[in-house]
C-alpha positions in Angstrom: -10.1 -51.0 74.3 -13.7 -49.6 74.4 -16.2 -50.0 71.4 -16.1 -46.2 70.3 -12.5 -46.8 68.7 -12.8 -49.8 66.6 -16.4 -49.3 65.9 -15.2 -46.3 62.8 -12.4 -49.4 61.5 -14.8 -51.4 61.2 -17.0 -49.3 58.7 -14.4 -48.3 56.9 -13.1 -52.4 55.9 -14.3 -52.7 52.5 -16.7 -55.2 51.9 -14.9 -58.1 50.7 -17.7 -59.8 48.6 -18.1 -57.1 46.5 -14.8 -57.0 45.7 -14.5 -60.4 44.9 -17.0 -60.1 42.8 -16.0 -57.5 40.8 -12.8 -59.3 40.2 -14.2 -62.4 38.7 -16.4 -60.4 36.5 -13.3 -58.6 35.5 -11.0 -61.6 35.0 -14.4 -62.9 32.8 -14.6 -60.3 30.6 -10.5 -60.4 30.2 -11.2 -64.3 29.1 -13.9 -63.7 26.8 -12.6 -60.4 25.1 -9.2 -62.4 24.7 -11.7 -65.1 23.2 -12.9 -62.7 20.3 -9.9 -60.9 19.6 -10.0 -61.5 15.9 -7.5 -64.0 14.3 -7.2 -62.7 10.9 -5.9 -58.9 10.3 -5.4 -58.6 7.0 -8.9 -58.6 5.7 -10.6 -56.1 8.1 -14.2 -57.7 7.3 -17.6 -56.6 8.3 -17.0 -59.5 11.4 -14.0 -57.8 12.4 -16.1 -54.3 12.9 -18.2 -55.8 15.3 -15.7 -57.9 17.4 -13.6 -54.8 17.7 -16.8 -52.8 18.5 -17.5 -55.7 21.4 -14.2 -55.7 22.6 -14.3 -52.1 23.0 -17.7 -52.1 24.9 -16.0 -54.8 27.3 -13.3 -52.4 27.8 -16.0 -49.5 28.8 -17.5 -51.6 31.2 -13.7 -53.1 32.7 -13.1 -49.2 33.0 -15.7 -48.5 35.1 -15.5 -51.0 36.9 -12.2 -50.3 37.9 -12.6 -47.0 38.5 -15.6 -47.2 40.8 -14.8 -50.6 42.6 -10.8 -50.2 43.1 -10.2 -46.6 43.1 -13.1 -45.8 45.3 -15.6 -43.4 43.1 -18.3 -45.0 44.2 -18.2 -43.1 47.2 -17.4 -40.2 45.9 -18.6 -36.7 45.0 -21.5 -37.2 41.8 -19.8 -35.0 39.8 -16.9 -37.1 40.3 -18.9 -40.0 39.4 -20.5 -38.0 36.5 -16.9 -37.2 35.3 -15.1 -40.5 35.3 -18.0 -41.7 33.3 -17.9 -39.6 30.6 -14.4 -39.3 30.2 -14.6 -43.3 29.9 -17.0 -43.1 27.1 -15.2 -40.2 25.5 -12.1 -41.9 25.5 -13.2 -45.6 24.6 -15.3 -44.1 21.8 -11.9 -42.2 20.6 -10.3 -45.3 20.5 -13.4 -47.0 18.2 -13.3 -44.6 16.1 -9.6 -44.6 15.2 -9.6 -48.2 15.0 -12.7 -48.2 12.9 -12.1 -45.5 10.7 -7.9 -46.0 10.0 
């Protein structure tokens, strides 16, 4: 086996660090949005507003994480980049506002 063959495998072996990494920041941010999930549903208090706004922005951020790190955007086209992005703002904010505003 010459180097020319297994030199392209090589580069193409995702880096393992990184996403082990991202994994435990993801697996972090599952613990502590599980952590602030508000308790009491009946009221819907100013508290609750802002928890659910938290918890929402931890979901923007597990989204793109996700899509960049385990579906392989990162390396892709900008405008694919550009794309995911705002559809994952577009669609968290959707959800805010119809939890927000029911």
């Amino acid at each position: 086996m010459n180097s020319q063959t297994t030199t392209p495998v090589r580069r193409m072996r995702p880096d393992i660090r990184n996403i082990a990494l991202v994994w435990l920041v993801l697996v972090a941010i599952t613990i502590l949005a599980w952590c602030l999930t508000p308790e009491n549903r009946g009221a819907g208090s100013v508290l609750d507003s802002v928890l659910v706004t938290v918890i929402v922005a931890l979901g923007i951020i597990k989204s793109r994480l996700i899509i960049r790190h385990f579906m392989e955007v990162r390396t892709a086209p900008r405008w694919l980049r550009i794309g995911t992005d705002v559809w994952v703002v577009v669609l968290w904010t959707a959800l805010l506002a119809i939890n927000l505003y029911r």
